[in-house]
Backbone atoms as SQL, in Angstrom:
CREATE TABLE atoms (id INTEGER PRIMARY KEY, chain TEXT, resi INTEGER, resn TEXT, atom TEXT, x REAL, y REAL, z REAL);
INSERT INTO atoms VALUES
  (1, 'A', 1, 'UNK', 'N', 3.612, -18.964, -5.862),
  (2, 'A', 1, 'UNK', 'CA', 4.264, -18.372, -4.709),
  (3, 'A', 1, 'UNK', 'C', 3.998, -16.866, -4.669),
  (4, 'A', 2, 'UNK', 'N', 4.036, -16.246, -5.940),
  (5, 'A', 2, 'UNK', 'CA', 4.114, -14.786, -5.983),
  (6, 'A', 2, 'UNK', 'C', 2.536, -14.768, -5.676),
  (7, 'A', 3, 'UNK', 'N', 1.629, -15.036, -5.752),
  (8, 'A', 3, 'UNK', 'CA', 0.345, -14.950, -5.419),
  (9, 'A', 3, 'UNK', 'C', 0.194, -14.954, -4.324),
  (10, 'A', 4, 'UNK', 'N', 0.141, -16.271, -3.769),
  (11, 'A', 4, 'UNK', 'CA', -0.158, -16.322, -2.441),
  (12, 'A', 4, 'UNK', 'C', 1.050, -14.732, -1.505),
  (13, 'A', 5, 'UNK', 'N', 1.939, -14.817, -2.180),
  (14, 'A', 5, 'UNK', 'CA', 2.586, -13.493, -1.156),
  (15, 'A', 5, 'UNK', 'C', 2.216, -11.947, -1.268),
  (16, 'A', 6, 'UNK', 'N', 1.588, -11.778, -2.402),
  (17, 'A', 6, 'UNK', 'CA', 0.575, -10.559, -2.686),
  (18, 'A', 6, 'UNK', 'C', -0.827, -10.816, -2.233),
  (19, 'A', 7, 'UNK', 'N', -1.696, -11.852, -2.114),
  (20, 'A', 7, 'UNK', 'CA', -2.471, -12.089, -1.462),
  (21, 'A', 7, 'UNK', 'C', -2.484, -11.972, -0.006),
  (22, 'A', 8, 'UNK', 'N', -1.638, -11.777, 0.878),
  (23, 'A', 8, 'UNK', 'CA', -0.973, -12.230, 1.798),
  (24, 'A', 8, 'UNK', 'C', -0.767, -10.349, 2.521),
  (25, 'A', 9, 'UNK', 'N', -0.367, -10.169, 1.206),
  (26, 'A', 9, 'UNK', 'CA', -0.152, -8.173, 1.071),
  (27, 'A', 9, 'UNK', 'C', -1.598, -7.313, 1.467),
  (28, 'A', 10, 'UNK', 'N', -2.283, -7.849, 0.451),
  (29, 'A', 10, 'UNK', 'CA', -3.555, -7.242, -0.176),
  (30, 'A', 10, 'UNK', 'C', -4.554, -7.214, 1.367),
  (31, 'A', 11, 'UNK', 'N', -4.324, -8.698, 2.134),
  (32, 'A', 11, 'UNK', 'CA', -5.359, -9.209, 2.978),
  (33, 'A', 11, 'UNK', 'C', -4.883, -8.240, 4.229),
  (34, 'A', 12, 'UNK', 'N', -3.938, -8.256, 4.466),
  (35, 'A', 12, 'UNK', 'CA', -2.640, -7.435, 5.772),
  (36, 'A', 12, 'UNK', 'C', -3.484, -6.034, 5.490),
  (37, 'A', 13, 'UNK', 'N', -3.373, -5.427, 4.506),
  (38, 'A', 13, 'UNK', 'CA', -2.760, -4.116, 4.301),
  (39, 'A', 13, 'UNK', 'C', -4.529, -4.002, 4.455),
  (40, 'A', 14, 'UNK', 'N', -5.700, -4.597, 4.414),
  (41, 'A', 14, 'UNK', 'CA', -7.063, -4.395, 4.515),
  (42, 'A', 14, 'UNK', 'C', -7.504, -4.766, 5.579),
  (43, 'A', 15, 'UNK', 'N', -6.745, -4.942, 6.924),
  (44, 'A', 15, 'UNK', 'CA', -7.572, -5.553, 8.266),
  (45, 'A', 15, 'UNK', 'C', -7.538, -4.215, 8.818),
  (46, 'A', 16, 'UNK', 'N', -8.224, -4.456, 9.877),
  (47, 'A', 16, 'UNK', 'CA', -8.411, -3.141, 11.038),
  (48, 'A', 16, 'UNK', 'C', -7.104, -2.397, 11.609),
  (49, 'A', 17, 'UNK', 'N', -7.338, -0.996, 11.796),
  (50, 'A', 17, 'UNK', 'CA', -6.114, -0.631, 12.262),
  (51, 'A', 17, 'UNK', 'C', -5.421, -1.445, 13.625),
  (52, 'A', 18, 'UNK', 'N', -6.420, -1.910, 14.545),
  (53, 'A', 18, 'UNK', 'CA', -6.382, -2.582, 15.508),
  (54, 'A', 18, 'UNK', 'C', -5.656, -3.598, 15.755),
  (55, 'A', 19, 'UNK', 'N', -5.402, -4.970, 14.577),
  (56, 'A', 19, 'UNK', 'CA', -4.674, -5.778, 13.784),
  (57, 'A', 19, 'UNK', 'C', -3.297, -5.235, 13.615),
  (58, 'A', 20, 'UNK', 'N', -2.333, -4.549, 13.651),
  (59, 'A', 20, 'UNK', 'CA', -1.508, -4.119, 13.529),
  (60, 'A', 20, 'UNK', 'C', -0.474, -4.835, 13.631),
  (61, 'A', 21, 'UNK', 'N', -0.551, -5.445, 14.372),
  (62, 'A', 21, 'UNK', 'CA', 0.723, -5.803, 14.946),
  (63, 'A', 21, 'UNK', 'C', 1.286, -7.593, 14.257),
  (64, 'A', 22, 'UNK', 'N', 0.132, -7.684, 13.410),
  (65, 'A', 22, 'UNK', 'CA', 0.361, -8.836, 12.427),
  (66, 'A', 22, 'UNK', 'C', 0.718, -8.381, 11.059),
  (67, 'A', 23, 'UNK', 'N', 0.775, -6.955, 10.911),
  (68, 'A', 23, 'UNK', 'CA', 1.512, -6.294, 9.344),
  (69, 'A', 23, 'UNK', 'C', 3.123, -6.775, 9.293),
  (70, 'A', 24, 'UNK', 'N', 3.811, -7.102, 7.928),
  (71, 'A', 24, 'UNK', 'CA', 4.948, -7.514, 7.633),
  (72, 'A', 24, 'UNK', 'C', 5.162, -5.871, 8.124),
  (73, 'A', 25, 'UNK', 'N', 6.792, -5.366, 8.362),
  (74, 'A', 25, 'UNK', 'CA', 7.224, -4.137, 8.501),
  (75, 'A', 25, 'UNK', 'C', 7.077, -3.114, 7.383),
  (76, 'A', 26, 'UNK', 'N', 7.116, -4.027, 6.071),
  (77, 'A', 26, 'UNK', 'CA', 7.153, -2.726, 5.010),
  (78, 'A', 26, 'UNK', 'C', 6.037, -2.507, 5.273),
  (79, 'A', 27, 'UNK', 'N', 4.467, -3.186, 4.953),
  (80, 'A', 27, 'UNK', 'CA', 3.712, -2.314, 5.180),
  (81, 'A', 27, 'UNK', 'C', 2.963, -1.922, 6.262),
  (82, 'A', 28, 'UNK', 'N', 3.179, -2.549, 7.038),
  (83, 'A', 28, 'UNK', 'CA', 2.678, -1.376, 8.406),
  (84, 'A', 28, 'UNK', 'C', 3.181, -0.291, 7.911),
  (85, 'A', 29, 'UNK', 'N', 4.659, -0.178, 7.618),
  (86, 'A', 29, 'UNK', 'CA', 5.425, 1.698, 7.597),
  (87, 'A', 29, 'UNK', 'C', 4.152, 2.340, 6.303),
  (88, 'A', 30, 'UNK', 'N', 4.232, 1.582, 5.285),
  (89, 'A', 30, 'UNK', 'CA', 3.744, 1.935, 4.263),
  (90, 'A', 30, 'UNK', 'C', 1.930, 2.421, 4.557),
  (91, 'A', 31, 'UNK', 'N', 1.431, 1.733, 5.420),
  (92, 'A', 31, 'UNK', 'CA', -0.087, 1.717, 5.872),
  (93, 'A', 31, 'UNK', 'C', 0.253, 3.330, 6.687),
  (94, 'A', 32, 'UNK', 'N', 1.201, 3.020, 7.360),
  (95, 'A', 32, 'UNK', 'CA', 1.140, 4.307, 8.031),
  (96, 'A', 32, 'UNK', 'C', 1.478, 5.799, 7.509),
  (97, 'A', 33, 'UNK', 'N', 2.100, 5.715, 6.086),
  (98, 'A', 33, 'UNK', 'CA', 2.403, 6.731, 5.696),
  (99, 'A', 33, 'UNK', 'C', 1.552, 7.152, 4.268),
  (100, 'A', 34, 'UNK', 'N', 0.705, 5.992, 4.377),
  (101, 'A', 34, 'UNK', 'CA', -0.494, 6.574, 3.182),
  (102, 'A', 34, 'UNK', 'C', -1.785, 6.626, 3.611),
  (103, 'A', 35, 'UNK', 'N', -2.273, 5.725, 4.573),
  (104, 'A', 35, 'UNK', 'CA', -3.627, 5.965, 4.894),
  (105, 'A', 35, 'UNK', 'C', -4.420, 7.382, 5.406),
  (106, 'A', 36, 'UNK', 'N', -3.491, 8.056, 6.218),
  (107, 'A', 36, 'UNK', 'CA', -3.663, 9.294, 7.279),
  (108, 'A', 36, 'UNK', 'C', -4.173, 10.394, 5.661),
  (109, 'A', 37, 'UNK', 'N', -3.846, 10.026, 4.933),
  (110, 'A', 37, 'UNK', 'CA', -3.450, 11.088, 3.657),
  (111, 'A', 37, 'UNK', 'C', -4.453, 11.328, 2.767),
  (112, 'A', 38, 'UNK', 'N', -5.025, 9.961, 2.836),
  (113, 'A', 38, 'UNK', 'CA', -6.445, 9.878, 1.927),
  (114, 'A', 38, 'UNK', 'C', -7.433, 10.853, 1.796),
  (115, 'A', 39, 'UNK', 'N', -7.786, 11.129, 2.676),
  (116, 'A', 39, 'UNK', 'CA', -8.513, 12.466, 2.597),
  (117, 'A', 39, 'UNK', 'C', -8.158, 13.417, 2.580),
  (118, 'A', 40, 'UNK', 'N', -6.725, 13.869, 2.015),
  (119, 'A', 40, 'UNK', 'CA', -5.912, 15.471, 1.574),
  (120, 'A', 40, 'UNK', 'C', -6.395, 15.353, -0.111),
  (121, 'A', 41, 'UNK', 'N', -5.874, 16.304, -0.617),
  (122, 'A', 41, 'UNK', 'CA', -6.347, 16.611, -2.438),
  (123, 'A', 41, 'UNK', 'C', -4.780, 16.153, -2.647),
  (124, 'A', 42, 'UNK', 'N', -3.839, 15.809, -2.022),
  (125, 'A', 42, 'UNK', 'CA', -2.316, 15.308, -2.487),
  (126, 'A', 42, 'UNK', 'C', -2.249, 13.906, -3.193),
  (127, 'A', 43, 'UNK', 'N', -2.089, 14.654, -4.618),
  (128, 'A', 43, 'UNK', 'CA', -2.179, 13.580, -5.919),
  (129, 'A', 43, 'UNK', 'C', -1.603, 12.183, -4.748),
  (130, 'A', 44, 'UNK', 'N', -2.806, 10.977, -5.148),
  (131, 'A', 44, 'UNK', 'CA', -2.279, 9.443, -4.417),
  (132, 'A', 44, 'UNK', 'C', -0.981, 9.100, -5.005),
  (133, 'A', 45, 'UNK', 'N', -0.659, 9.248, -5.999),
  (134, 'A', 45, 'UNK', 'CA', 1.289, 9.061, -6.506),
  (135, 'A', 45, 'UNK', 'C', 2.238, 10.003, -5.976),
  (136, 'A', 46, 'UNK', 'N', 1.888, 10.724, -5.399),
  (137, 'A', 46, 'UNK', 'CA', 2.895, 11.967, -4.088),
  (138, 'A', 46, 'UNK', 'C', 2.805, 11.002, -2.987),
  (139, 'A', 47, 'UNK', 'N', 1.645, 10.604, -2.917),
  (140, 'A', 47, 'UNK', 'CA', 1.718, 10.295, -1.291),
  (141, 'A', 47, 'UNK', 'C', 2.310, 8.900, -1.521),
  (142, 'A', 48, 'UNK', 'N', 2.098, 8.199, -2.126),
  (143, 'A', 48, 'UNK', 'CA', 3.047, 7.281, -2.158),
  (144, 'A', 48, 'UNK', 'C', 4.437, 6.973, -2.170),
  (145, 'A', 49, 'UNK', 'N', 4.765, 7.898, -3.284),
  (146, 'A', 49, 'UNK', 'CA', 6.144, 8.358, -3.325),
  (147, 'A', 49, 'UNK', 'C', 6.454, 8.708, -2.076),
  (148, 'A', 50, 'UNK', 'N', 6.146, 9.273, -1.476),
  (149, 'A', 50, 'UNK', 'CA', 6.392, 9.952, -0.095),
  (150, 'A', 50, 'UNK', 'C', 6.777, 9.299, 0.579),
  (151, 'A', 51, 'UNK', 'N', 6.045, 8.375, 0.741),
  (152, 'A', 51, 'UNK', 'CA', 5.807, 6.774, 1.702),
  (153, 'A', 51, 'UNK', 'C', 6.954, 5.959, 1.631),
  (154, 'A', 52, 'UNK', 'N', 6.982, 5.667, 0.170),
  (155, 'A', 52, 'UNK', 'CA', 8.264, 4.874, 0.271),
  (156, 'A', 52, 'UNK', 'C', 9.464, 5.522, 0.239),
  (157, 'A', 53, 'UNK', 'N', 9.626, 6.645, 0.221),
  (158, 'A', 53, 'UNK', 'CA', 11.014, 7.932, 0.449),
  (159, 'A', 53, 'UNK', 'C', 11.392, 6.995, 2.388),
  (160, 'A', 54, 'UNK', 'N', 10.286, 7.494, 2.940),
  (161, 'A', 54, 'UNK', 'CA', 10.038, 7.361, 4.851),
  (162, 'A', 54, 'UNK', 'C', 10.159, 6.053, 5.090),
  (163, 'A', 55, 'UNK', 'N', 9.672, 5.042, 4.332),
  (164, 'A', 55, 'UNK', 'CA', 10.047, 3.643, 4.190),
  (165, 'A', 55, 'UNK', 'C', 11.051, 2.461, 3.618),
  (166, 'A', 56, 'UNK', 'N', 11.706, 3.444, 3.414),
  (167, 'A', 56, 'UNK', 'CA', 13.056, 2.763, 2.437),
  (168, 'A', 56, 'UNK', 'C', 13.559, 1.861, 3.493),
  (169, 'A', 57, 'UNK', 'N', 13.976, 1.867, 4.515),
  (170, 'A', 57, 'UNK', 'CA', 14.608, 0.708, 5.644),
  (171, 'A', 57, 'UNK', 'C', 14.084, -0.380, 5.297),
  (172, 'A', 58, 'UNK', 'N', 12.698, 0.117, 5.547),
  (173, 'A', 58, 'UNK', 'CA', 11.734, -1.873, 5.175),
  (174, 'A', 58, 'UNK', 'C', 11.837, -1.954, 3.950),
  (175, 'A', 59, 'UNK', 'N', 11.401, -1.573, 3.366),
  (176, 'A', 59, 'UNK', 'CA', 11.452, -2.051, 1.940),
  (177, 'A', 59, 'UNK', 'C', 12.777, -2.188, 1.288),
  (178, 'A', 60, 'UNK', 'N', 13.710, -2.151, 1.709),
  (179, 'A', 60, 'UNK', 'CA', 15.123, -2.328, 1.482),
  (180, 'A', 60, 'UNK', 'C', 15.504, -3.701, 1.919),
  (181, 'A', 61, 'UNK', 'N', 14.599, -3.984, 3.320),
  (182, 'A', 61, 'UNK', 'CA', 15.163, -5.444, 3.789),
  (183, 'A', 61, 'UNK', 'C', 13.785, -6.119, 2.960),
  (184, 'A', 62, 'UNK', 'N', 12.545, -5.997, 2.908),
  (185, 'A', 62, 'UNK', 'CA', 11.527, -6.534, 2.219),
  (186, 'A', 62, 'UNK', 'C', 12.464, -7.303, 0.699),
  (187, 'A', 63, 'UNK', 'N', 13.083, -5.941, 0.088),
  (188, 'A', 63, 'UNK', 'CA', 14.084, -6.334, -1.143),
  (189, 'A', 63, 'UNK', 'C', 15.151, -7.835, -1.158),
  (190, 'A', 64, 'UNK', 'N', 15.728, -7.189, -0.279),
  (191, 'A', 64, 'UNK', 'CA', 16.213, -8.275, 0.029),
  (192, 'A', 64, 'UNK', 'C', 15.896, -9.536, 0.571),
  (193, 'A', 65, 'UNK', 'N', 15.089, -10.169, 1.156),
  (194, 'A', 65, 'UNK', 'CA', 14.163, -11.510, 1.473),
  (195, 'A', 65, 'UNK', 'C', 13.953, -11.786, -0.206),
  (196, 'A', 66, 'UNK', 'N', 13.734, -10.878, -1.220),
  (197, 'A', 66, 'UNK', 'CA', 13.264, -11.401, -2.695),
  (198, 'A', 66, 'UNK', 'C', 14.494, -11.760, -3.520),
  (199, 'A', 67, 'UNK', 'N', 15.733, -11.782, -2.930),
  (200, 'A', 67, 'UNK', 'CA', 16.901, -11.645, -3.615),
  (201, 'A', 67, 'UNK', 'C', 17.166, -13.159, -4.521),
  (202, 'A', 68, 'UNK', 'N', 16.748, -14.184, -3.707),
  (203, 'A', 68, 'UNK', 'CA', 16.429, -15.400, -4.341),
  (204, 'A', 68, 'UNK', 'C', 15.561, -15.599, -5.763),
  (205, 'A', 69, 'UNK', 'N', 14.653, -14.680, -5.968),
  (206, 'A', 69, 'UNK', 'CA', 13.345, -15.014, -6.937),
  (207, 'A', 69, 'UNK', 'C', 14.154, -14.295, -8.128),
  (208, 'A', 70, 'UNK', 'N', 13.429, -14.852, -9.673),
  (209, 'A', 70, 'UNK', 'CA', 13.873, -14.364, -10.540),
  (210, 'A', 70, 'UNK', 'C', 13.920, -12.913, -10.491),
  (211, 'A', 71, 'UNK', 'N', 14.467, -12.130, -11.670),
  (212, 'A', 71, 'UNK', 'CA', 14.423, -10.754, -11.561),
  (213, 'A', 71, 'UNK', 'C', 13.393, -10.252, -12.272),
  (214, 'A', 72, 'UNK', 'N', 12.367, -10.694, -12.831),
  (215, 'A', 72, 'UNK', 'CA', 11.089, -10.535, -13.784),
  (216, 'A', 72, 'UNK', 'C', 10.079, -10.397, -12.624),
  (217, 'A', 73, 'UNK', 'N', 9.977, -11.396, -11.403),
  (218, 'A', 73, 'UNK', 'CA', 9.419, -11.688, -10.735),
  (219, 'A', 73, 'UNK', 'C', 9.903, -10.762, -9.693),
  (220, 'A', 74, 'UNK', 'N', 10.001, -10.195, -8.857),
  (221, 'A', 74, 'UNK', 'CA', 10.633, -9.570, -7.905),
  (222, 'A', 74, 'UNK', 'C', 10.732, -7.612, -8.444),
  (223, 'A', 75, 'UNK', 'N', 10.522, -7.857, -9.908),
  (224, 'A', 75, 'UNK', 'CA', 10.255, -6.334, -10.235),
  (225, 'A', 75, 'UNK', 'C', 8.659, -6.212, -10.442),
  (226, 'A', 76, 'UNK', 'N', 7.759, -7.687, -10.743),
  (227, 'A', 76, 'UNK', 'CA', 6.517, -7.042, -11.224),
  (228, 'A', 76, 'UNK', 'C', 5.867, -7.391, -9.876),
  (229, 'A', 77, 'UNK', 'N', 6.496, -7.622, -8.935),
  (230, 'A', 77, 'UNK', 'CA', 6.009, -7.561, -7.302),
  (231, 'A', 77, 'UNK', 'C', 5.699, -6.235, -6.722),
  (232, 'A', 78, 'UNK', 'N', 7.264, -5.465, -7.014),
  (233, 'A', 78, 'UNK', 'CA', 7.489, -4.725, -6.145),
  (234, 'A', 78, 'UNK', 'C', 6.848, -3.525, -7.086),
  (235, 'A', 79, 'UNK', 'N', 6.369, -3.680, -8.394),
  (236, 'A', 79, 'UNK', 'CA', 5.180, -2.392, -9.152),
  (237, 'A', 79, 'UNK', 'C', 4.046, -2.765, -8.848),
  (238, 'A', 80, 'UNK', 'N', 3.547, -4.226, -9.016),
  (239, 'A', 80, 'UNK', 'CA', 2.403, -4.297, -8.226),
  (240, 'A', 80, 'UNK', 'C', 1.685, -3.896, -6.606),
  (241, 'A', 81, 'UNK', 'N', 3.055, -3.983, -6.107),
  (242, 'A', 81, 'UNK', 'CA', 2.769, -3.026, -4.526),
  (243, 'A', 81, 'UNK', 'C', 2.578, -1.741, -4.769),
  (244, 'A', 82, 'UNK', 'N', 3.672, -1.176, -5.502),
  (245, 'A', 82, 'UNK', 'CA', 3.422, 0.572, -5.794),
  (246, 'A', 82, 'UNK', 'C', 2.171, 1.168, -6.186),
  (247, 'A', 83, 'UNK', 'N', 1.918, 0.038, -6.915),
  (248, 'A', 83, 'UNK', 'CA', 0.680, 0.539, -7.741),
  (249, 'A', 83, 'UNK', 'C', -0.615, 0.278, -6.868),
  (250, 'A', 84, 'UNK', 'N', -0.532, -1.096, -6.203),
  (251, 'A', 84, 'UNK', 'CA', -1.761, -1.184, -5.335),
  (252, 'A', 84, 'UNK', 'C', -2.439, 0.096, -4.061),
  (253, 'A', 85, 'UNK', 'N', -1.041, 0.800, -4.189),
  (254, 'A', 85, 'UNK', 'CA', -1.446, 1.829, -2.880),
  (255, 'A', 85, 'UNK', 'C', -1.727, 3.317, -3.722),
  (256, 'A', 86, 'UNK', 'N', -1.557, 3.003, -4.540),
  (257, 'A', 86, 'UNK', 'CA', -1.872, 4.461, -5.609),
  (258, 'A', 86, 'UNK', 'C', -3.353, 3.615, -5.870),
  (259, 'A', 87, 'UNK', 'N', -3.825, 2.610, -6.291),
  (260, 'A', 87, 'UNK', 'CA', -5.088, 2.471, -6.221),
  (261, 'A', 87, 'UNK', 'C', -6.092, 2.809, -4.946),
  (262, 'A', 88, 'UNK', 'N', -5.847, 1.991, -4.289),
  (263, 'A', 88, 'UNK', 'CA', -6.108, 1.782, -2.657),
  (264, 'A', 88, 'UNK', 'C', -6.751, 3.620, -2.658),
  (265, 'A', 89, 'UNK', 'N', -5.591, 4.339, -2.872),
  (266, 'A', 89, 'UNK', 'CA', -5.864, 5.724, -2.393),
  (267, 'A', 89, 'UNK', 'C', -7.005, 6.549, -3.262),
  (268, 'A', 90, 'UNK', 'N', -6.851, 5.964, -4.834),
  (269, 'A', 90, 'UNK', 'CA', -7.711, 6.460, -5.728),
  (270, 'A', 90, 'UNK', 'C', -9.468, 6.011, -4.728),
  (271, 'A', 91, 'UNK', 'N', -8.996, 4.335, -5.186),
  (272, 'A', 91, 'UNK', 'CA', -10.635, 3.875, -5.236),
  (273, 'A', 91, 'UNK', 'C', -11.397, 4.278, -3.619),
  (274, 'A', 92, 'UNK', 'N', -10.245, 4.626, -2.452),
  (275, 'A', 92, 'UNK', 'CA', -11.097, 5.202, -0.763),
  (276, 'A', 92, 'UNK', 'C', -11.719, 6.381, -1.296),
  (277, 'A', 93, 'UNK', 'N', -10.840, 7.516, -2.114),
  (278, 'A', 93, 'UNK', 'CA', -11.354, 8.778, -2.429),
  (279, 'A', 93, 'UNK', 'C', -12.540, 9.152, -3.036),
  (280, 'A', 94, 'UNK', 'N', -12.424, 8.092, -4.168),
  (281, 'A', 94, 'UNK', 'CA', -13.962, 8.155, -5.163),
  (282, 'A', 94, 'UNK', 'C', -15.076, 7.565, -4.120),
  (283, 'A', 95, 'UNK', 'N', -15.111, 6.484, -3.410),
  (284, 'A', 95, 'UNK', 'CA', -16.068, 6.113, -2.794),
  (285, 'A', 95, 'UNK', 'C', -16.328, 7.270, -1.534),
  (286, 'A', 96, 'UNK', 'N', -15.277, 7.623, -0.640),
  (287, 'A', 96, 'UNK', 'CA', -15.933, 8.788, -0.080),
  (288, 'A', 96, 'UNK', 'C', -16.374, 10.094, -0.342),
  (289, 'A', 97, 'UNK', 'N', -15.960, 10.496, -1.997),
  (290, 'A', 97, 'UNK', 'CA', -16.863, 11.521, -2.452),
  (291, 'A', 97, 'UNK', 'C', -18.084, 10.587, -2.891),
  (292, 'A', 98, 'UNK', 'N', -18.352, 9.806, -3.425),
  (293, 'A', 98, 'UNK', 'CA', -19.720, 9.190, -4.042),
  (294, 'A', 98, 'UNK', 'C', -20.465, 8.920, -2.622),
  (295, 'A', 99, 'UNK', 'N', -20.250, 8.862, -1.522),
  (296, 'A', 99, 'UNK', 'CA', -20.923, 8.733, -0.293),
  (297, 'A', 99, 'UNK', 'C', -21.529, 10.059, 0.338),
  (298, 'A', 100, 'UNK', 'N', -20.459, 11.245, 0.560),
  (299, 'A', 100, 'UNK', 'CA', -20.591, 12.596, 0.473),
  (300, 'A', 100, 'UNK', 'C', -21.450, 13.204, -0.474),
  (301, 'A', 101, 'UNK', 'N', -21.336, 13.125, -1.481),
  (302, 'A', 101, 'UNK', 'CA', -22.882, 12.888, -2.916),
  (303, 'A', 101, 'UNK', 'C', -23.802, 12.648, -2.610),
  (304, 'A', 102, 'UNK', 'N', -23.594, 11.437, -2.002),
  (305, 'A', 102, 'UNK', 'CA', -25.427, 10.756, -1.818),
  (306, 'A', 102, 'UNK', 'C', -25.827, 11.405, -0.909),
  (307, 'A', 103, 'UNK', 'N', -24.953, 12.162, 0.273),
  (308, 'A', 103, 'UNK', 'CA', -25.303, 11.842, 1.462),
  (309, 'A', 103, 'UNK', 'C', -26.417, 13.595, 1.291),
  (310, 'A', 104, 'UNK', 'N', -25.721, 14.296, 0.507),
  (311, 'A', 104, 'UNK', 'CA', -26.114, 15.688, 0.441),
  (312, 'A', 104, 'UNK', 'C', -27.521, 15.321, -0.451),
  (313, 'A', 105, 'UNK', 'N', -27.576, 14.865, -0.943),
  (314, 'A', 105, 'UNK', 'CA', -28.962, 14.458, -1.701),
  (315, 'A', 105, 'UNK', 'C', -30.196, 15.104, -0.884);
């Protein structure tokens, strides 16, 4: 179950901005308050933090929809989200400097 609903995360949070309107609420808010950011030098764990400061509503009711699932399960969810957008932000950055690199070649 926890798979398929992080799978579910992973696939959402990677479609076109265009697609929008099929994002669960946390992360649309969350898409919207980290993507714009990617290309600032603001450590990706600020901007996240940030994100979910501006996003606490959804992710408060997101919380709650998990209130059923164990509590092991429902905490290594909700670090695996944290963490996926602190990646997300790392691995856009390195690839658009390694593109910017080549490109100056």
């Amino acid at each position: 179950m926890k798979w398929i609903f992080l799978s579910g995360m992973l696939v959402s949070s990677s479609a076109i901005a265009d697609g929008q309107r099929f994002y669960t609420p946390e992360v649309r808010c969350l898409n919207d308050h980290t993507i714009p950011f990617i290309e600032t030098s603001t450590p990706a764990k600020s901007v996240v933090d940030d994100a979910y400061a501006q996003c606490k509503p959804e992710l408060n009711e997101w919380m709650n929809l998990q209130e059923p699932l164990p509590d092991e399960m429902k905490q290594r969810m909700r670090k695996e989200l944290y963490d996926f957008y602190i990646r997300m932000i790392e691995k856009r950055r390195h690839y658009e400097a390694k593109k910017a690199a080549e490109a100056a070649r």
